[in-house]
N, C-alpha and C positions, 0 to 999 in steps of 0.2 A: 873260219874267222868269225868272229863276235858282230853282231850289229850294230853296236853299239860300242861305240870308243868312251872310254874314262877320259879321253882329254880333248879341251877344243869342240865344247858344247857349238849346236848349232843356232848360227844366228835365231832369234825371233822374229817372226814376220813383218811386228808390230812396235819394232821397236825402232826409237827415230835416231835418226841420221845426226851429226853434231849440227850440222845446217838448218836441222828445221826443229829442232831441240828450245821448248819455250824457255826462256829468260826463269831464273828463280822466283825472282820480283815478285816477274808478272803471273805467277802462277803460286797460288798460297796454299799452304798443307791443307790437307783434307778439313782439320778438326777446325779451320778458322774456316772455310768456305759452312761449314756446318755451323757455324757462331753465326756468321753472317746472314745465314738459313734462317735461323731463330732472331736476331734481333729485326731483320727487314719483315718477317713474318707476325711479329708483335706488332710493328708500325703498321703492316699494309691492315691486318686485322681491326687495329683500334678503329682506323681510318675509316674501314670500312662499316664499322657496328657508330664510329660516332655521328657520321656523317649520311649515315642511312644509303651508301653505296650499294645495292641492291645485284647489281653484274658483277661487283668486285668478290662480293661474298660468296656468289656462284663460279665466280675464275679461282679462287682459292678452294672451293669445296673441289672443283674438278681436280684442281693439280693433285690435291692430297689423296684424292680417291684411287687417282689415276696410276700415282705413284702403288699406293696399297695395293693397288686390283696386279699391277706388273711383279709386286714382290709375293702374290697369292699363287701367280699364272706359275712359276717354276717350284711350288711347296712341296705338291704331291710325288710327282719323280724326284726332287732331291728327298725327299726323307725317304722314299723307300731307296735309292741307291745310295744312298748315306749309308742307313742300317745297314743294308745288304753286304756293301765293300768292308764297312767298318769291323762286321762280325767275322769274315773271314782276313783280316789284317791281324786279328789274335792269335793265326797259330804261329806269328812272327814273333811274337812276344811271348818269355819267360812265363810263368804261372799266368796264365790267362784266365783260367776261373780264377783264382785269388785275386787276378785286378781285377776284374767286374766283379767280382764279390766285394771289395772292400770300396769303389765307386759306389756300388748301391746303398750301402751302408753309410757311408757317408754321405751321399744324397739324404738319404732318412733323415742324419743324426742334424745336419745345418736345418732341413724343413722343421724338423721337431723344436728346435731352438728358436727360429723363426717366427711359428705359433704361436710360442708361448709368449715370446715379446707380443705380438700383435693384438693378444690376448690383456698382457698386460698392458696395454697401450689403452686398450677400450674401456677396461674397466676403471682406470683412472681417471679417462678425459669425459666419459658418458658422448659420446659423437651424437647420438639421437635425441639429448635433450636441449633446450630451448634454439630446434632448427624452424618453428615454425611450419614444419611438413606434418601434413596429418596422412592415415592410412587413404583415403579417398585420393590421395597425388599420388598411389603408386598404381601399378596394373601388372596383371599376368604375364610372365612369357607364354609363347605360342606353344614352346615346348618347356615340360621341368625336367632337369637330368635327377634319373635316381638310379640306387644300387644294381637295380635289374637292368637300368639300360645300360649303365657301366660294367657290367661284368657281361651280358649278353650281347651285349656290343663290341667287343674287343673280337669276335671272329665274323668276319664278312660273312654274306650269303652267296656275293657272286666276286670275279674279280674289277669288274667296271666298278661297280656305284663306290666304292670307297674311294676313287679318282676322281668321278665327277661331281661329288661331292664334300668332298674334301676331308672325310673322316678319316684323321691321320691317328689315332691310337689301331683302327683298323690296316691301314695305311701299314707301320710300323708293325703290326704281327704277321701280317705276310711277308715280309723283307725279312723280319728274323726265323721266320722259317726259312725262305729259299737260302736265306745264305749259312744256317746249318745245314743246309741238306747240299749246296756246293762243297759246305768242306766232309762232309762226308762220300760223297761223290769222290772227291778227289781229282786225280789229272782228267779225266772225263768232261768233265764240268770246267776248266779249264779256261776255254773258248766263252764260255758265260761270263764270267770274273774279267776276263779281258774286255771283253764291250759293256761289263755293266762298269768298269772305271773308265773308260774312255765315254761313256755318256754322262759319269758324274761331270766329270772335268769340265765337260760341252755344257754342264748348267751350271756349276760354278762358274764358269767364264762369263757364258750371259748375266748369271744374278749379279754378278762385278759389274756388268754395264748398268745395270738395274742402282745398285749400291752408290754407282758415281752419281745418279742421279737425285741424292739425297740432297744436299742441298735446295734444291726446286723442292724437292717435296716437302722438306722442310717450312718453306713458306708456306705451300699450301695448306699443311697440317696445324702448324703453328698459327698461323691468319684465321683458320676456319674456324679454329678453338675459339678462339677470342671473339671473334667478330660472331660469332654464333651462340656463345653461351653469355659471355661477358662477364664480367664481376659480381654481378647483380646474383645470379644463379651460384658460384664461386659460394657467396657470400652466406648463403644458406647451407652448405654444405662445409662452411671455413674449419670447423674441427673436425669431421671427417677425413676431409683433404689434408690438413695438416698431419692429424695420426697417418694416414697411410704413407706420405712423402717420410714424417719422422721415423716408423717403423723400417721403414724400408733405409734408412739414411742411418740406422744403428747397427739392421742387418750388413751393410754393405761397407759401412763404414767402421764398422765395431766389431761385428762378428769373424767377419774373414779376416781381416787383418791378425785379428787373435788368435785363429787359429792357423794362419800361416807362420808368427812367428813362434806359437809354440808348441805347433803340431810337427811344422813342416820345418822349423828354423831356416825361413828367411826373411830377407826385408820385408814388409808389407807395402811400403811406397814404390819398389821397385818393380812390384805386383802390379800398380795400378798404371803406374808408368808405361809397362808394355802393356795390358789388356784395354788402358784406355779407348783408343779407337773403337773396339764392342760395343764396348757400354754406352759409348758417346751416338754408335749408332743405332744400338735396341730402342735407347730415347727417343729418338725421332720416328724408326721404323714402325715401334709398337712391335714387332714378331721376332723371335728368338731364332724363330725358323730361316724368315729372311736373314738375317746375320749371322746363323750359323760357319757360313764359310769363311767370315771374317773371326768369329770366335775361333774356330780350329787355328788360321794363321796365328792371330797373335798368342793361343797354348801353347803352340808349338817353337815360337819363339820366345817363351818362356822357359824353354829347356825342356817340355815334356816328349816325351819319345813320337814322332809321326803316327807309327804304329799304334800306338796306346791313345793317341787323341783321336785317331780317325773312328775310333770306337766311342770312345767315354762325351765325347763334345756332343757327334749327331743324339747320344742318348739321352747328353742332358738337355738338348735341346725341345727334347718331344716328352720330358719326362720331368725334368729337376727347375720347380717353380718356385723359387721362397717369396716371389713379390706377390703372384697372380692365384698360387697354390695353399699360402700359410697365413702372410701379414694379411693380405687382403681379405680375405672370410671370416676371418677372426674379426677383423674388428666389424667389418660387413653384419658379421651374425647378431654382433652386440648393438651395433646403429637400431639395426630393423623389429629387434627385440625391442630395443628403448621407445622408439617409432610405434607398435601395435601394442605397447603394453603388455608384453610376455614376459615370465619371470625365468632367466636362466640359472642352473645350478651347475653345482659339481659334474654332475654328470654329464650336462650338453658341455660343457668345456671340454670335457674329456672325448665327449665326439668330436668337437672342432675338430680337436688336435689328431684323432683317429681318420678324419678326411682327408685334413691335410696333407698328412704323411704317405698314406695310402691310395688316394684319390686323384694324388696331382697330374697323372698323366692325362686325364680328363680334359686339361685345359690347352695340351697338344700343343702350344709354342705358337699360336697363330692370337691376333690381334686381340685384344679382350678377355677376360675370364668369368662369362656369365654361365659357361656350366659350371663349373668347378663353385659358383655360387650358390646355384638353383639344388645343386649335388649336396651341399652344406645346408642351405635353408629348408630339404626337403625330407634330410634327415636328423636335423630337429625338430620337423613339425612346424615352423615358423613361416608364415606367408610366405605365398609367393611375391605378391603383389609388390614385396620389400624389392625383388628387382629391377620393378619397372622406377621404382623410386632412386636408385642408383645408375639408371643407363642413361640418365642425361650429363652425369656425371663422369663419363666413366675415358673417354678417351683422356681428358687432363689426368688420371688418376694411374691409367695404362702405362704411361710413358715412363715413370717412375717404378711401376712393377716391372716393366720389361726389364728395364736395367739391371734391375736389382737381379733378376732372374737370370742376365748372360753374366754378370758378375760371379755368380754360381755357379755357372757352368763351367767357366775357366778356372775357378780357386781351386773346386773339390779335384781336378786331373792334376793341380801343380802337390796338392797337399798330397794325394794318392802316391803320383811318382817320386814325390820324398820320401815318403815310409816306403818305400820299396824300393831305397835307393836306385832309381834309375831317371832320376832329376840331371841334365846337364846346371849343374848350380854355376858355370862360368857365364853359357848360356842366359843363365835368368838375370844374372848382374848384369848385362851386356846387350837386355830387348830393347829394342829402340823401343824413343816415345811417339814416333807416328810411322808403325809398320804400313799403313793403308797407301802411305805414298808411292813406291817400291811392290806393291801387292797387285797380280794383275788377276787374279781372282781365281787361279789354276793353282792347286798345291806345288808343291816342291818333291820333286823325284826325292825318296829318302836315299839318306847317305851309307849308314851301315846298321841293318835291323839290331836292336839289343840280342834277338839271337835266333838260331839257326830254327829256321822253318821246320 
């Protein structure tokens, strides 16, 4: 006899009774608790910077850190069991090197387009002239990322320090080793693939307690900004800030759209409708990483096969950056060039764009993208110093990148599984628009693999 019965799933532990079931009312969807994150988080913030509230400013810095530091605490085991289950859920799927071949390639092809916007963004608007910042406001990072730390970098020395310190490009080549060498292994290996998903699940579960806590942290994030940097600082930076939010608001709003309906022919609205929840949450979270598990849900309820997302999502998440990877160092590169008085040509463009593309796994899906900066500024030749002149800037700036970045993540698997027809297209008409309600942070048992193992 089977273990497992096809019918008359078992109850959940955690699941309430009609008697102690909250009222609808009184319990509002995810994405207005998260509105209401952000709008009380602008009040408690102003409040706090106008009125020179001094404990408020430091109960707000705690919440949003604290939030951060909890969605930090479970990165490094999800992304290496991510990768790991992900790489070996491909021998379910049909041409599995041609879907991660044509993922990567389309990763490439949106970043490259990306660039060039962010590019063309910068040299229209000039973001570094009349800011008032001179080269003396900017300072060193402690460290600069260059070509030799990014390529000697990518294989550990031992297997700890990449965990305790949270180098997840490191992180991410050990995972895609062990889980080729599972599927080559075979039944043998087995026993492994079993406890490495029964431990994803265990931190997808916790990161969903993590995720519900978005709203508090929302405040915190949202308040800290404000009441910490203020307008005043905004105000010097107002065309910078505006080219990266616009770039990133053409990408996400221009680009994908376009090429869902005419890569992948389907709606674009219908696209945003289900993956909203993501985006709404990378916004706040700042990490691609953290939200990953939310990105996979709502792909998959987009119609893309379980199988094929559990792969292409954790990849984009460690890998496919058009906000923190493309838009942002572009026009970064051109700010700090205008800022030191360096003359760019043809050719540093065409590095931009060579980094970009190339380089973005550099920025690993975690809060910030000051390598992927320092990686860009240092293989132009262009101060460093331009970074410390951007890091006061950079969490308002982030939030906006992240998005754009899980926006990516989820397009390029719905566009992938359309040229490959293996798109549930009833599916993608039919994503609800707040999967996060109903989502208790454990994937979904797949129902029948696209094809035999």
């Amino acid at each position: 006899m089977s273990a497992k019965s096809p019918v008359s799933p078992a109850p959940q532990a955690d699941e309430p009774t009609s008697g102690s079931r909250i009222p609808k009312f009184l319990k509002p969807p995810f994405w207005a608790q998260i509105l209401g994150g952000l709008v009380l988080g602008v009040l408690l913030g102003w409040l706090a910077r106008s009125q020179d509230i001094s404990w408020l400013v430091t109960t707000l810095d705690k919440v949003g850190t604290t939030f951060i530091g909890l969605l930090k605490l479970a990165v490094a085991p999800l992304v290496f069991f991510a990768i790991l289950v992900s790489i070996t859920n491909l021998r379910k799927v049909n041409n599995a090197a041609r879907l991660a071949t044509q993922t990567l390639i389309w990763f490439m092809i949106t970043s490259l387009i990306a660039v060039v916007i962010g590019l063309a963004i910068g040299l229209l608007t000039n973001p570094g002239s009349g800011t008032g910042l001179t080269p003396k406001d900017g300072a060193k990072p402690d460290h600069a990322g260059s070509w030799i730390d990014f390529l000697t970098g990518i294989i550990p020395t031992d297997v700890v320090t990449p965990f305790t310190e949270l180098n997840v490009l490191q992180i991410v080549f050990m995972a895609a080793v062990a889980g080729i060498a599972v599927l080559k292994i075979g039944e043998k290996a087995q026993p492994i693939l079993e406890l490495s998903e029964s431990v994803l699940a265990l931190l997808q579960k916790a990161l969903w307690w993590v995720i519900k806590l978005s709203p508090i942290g929302t405040v915190g994030l949202i308040g800290f900004a404000i009441a910490d940097y203020g307008w005043d600082l905004i105000g010097k930076y107002a065309t910078f800030t505006v080219d990266i939010y616009v770039g990133c608001a053409i990408v996400m709003f221009g680009v994908y759209p376009l090429l869902l309906s005419t890569v992948a022919k389907v709606n674009p609205l219908q696209f945003f409708k289900g993956a909203w929840p993501a985006i709404q949450l990378a916004f706040v979270s700042r990490s691609s990483v953290g939200t990953m598990p939310v990105t996979q849900k709502v792909t998959e309820r987009l119609g893309v096969p379980k199988e094929y997302t559990s792969f292409a999502v954790p990849f984009g998440s460690t890998t496919k950056m058009d906000g923190c990877a493309a838009i942002y160092p572009a026009i970064a590169a051109i700010f700090v060039a205008q800022i030191f008085d360096v003359q760019l040509g043809v050719k540093e463009y065409l590095l931009i764009a060579f980094v970009s593309v190339v380089g973005s796994a550099a920025t690993a899906g975690l809060t910030g993208a000051t390598v992927m900066l320092t990686l860009t500024l240092s293989t132009l030749g262009l101060p460093m110093e331009g970074v410390g002149l951007l890091l006061a800037i950079d969490p308002v700036l982030d939030m906006m990148r992240t998005a754009t970045n899980v926006a990516g993540q989820a397009a390029v698997p719905v566009i992938v599984a359309a040229r490959e027809k293996i798109l549930d297209r009833e599916a993608y008409e039919n994503a609800s628009a707040s999967p996060l309600d109903g989502f208790d942070g454990v994937a979904d048992e797949p129902q029948v693999a696209p094809a035999a193992a």
